[in-house]
N, C-alpha and C positions, 0 to 999 in steps of 0.2 A: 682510283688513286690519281692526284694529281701530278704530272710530272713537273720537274722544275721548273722546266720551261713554263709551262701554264701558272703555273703558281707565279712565278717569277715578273711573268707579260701582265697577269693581275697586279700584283703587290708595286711595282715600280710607277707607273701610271698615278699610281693612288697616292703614293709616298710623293713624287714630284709634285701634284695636284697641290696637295697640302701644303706643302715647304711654297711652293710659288706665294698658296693662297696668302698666307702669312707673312711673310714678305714682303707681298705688293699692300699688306695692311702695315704693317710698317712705317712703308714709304708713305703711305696716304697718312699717317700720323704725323709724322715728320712732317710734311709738306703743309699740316695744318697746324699744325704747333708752330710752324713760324709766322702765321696771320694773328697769334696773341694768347696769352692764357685762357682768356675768355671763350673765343675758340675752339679748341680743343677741348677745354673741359665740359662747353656745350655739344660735342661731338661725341667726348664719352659718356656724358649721361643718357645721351640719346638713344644710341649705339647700346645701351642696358638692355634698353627694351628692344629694340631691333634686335638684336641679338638671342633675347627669349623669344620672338615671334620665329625668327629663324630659322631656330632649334625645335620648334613646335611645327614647322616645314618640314624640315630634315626627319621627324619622329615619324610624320607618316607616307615617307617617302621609303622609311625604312621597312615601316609595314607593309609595303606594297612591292618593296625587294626581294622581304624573306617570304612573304607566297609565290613570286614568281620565283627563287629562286629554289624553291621546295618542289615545284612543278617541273622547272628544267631540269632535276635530277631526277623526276619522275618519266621525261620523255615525254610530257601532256605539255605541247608548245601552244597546243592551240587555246588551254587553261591561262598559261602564262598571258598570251595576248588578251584574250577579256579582263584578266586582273591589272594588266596594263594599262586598258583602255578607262578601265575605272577609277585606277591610280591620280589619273592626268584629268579626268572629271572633277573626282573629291578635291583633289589639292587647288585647281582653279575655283571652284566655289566658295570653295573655306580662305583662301589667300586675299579674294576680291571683297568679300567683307570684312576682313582684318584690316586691308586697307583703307577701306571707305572709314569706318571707325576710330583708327590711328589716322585719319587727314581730317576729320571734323574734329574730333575732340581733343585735341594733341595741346591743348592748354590747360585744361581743366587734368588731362591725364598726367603731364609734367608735374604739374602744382600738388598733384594725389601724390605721386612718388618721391619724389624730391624736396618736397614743401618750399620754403623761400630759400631763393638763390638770385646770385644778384641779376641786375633788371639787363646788364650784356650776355649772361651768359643766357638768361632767359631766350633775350630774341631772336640770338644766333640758334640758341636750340626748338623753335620755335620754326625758323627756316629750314631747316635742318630737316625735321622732322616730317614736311611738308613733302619735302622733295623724294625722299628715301621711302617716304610711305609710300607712294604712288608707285615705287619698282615693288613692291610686294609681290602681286602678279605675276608678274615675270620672273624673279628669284621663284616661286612655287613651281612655276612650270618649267625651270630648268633644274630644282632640286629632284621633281618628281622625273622627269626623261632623263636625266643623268644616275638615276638610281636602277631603272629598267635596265638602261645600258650595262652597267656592273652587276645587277642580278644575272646579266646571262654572261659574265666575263669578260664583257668589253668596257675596259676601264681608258682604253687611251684615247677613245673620241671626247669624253669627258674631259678630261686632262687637257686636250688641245684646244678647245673651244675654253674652258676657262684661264689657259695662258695669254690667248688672246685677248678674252674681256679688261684682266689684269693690266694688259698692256693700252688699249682703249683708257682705262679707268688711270693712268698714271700717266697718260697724253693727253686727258682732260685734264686731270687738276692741275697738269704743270701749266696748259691752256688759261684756265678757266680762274686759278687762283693766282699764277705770279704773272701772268701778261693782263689779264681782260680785272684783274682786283675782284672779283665777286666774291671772297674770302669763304663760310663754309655755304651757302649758295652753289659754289663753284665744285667745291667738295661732292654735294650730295647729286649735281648735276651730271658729273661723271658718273657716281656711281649709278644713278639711273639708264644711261644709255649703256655703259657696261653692261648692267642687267638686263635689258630691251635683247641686245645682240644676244647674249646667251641663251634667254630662250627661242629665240627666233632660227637659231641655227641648229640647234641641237633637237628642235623639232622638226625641223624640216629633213633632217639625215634618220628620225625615228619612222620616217614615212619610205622609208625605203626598203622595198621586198626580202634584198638579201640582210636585214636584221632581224637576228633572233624573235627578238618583240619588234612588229610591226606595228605602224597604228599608221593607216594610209586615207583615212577621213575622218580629222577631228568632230568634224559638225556633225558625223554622223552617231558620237559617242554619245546614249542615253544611260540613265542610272538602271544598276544591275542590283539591284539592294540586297540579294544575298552575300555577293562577292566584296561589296562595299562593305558589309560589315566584320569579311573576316580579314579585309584590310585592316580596319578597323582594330579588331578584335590585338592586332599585332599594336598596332600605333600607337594606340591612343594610352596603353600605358608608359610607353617610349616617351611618348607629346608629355603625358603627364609628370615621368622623371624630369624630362629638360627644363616644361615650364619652373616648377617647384627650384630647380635647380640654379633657375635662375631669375625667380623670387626671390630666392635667398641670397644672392648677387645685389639686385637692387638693393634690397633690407642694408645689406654690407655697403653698398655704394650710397645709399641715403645716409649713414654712418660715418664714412670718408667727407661727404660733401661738406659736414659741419668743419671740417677740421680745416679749412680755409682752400684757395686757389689751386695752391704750390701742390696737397697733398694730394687733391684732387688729378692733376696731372702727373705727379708722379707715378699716383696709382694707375689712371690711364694706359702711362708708356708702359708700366710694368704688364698688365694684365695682357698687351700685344706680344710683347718678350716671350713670354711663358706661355700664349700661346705658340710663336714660336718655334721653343725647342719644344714642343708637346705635338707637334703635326705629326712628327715621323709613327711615331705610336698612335696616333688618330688615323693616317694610312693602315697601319696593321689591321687596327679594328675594323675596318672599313672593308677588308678584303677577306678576315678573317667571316664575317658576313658570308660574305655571297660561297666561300669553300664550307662552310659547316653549314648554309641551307641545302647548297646539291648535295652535300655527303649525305644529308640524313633527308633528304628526298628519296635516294637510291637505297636510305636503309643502310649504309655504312656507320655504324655507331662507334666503334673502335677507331675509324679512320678521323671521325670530327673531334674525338679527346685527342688523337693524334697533331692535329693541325694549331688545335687551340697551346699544349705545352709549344711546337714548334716555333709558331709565329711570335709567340710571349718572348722566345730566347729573343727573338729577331728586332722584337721591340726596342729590349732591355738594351741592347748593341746601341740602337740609334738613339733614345733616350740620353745615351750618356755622352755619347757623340754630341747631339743637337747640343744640350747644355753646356757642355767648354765650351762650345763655337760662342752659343749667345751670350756667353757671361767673358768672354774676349772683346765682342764686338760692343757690349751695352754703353761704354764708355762715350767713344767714338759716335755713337748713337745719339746718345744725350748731346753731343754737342753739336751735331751736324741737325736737330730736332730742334735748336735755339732753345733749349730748358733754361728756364733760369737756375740759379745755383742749389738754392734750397731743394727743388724737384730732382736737379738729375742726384745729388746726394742722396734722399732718400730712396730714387729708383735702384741706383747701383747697391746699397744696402739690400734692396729687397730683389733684386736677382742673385744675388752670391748667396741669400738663403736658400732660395727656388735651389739656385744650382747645386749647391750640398744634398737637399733632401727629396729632390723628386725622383733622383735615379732609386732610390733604395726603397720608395713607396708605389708608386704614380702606376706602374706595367700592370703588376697587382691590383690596381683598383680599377682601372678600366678596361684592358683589351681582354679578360675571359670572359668580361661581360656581354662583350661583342658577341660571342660564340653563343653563350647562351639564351642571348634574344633570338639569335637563327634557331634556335631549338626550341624556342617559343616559351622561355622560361623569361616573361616581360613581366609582370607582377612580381619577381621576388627583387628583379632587378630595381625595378618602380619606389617601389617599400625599402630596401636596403638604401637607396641614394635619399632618398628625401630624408630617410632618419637620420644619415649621417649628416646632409647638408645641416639641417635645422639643429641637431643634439651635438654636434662637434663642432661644425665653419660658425656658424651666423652664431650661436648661443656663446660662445667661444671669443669670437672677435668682438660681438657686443660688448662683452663681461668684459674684456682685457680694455676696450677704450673709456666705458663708462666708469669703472670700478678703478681701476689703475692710469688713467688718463694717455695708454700708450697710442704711438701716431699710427698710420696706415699697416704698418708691420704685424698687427695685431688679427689682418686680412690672412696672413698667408700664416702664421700660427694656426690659426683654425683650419685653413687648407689641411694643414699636416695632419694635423687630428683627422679631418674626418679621408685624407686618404690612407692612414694607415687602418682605422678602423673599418673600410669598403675594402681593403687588400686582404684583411684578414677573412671576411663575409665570405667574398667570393672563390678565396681560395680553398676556404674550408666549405663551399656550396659546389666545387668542380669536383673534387675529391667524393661528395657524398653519392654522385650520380641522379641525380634529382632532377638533374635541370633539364633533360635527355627526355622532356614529356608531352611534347605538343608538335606531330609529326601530320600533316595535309592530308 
């Protein structure tokens, strides 16, 4: 059993992580919203797809969490380190070709997704896309050693090492976009070195004896193809929900982009917002992780439904916390971001929906899910999200701007839909005991 304290030293780490990470995206919105609509809404189109390769990062970083974290509940540390070593293998190889790919073809790829947009917002996102491909690398190898670190418990070297990138990343663009003019150049240059430091640090502290998961000679990591594949075996239906998941995001964002400049950006500011108030509950799930793969490593099966209702309460508290906060400050946001007026009106419309309906949906749809990837219940989770994405958000939002000509608003409509219908899956899939089926 976990005592507070443990639980507690996990969970805080993780919850400040997020809230930071989100914030300091914010600010980097704001900061580029005031070099032009063009912009910005070349930074969020970009930022689509960066955003799914990301998340396709983060999927198999998580499969390399919950085998090590099924290990360290099992006492087999020396298991946990091989699966480590492999972890930091796979995700460099798969990151370095995502980038090479996303830096040669990043025109012909824009024009596939986005089809025509105008010839400013093209080049800036054209630049953009140049700069921020090339951290890929680096974002892998910090997603994949910051995920090792929280499989064995240690969530607050993570945490400190990306308060500081943050802080690098919001010392560049004040650098780089309001002294030196390089406008989103300047943008995605920060972010680049931001990313260079995080893996660079948080690897070199993974090399150190007294860590759980050691790994104290990169070069000397060869492929282990058993172990890789039951990394694998966890991930790649994770990689598979996120991508699809945000597939369905661009589909939606190719959608928004007809609707001219202003919606374009409003959608932007909003979708930062909402991730926003949504971090503190992406903390839970995060933590929720790494306590249901050691419970049911050690074979505690009562104790992991135990942590999963708990930490849901815990969500549901900051959930509704985050959103007054962000639906106070969105105003003040808008205008300190230089929106023009049409943008920040429809932004502020479309966080006071956010804010009415994500407390009453949002806990439900995703942090039991967290629980039950740790228990290796990744295929129903995979299948439940893609169906909702596609048969509720995208089918949903398409129909309301096509059929009815509604503006951005028509995005977060189908949000509701498909989080109440994923609330409803998983909460009747917790209930059934089913998910309790893929133990190391």
């Amino acid at each position: 059993m976990f005592t507070k304290k443990q639980l507690w030293a996990l969970l805080i780490p993780l919850m400040i992580e997020q809230i930071l990470n989100s914030l300091m995206g914010t600010a980097d919105t704001m900061m580029v919203s005031n070099v032009g609509s063009a912009a910005i809404s070349a930074v969020s189109l970009v930022d689509s797809i960066n955003t799914l390769i990301l998340n396709i990062f983060s999927a198999l970083a998580t499969g390399g969490a919950i085998v090590c974290s099924q290990y360290i509940g099992k006492q087999r540390i020396d298991r946990a380190n091989a699966a480590g070593r492999q972890l930091v293998l796979s995700m460099f190889a798969i990151s370095t070709v995502i980038s090479a790919v996303c830096v040669i073809v990043r025109r012909p790829l824009l024009s596939l997704v986005f089809g025509k947009v105008d010839a400013d917002v093209m080049e800036n996102a054209l630049i953009y896309m140049l700069i921020t491909g090339l951290s890929f690398p680096f974002i892998g190898l910090y997603n994949a050693s910051a995920a090792l670190f929280r499989s064995s418990g240690n969530s607050k070297l993570p945490m400190t090492v990306s308060m500081i990138s943050n802080c690098i990343n919001i010392v560049g663009n004040s650098i780089f976009i309001f002294v030196l003019k390089m406008g989103v150049a300047g943008a995605a240059l920060s972010t680049l070195l931001s990313r260079v430091f995080c893996a660079v640090v948080i690897m070199y502290y993974q090399t150190k004896p007294t860590q759980t998961i050691c790994i104290n000679n990169y070069f000397s990591i060869r492929p282990d193809f058993p172990m890789v594949k039951m990394i694998l075996t966890f991930g790649i239906p994770t990689g598979i929900e996120n991508g699809m998941f945000q597939f369905g995001k661009l589909a939606i964002q190719s959608t928004v982009s007809t609707m001219g400049t202003a919606a374009i950006a409003a959608q932007a500011m909003t979708n930062i917002l909402e991730n926003v108030n949504g971090v503190f509950g992406i903390g839970v799930g995060m933590c929720l992780m790494t306590v249901v793969g050691q419970c049911l490593g050690a074979g505690r099966k009562e104790e992991a439904k135990y942590y999963i209702v708990k930490l849901c309460g815990i969500a549901e508290i900051g959930i509704i916390v985050s959103c007054i906060i962000v639906y106070a400050l969105v105003r003040p946001i808008t205008v300190l971001g230089g929106m023009e007026t049409d943008s920040a009106r429809m932004c502020i419309e479309m966080v006071g929906a956010i804010t009415i309906y994500k407390p009453i949906a949002w806990v439900f749809s995703f942090v039991p899910a967290y629980g039950m990837r740790a228990a290796g219940d990744v295929k129903f989770s995979m299948i439940t999200s893609m169906t909702t994405m596609w048969c509720c958000r995208v089918a949903l939002c398409i129909g309301l701007v096509k059929v009815f000509n509604m503006g951005p608003m028509a995005v977060w409509y189908g949000m509701f839909a498909a989080w109440t219908v994923r609330g409803i899956v998983f909460v009747s899939r917790y209930f059934s005991g089913k998910w309790i089926k893929k133990v190391i």
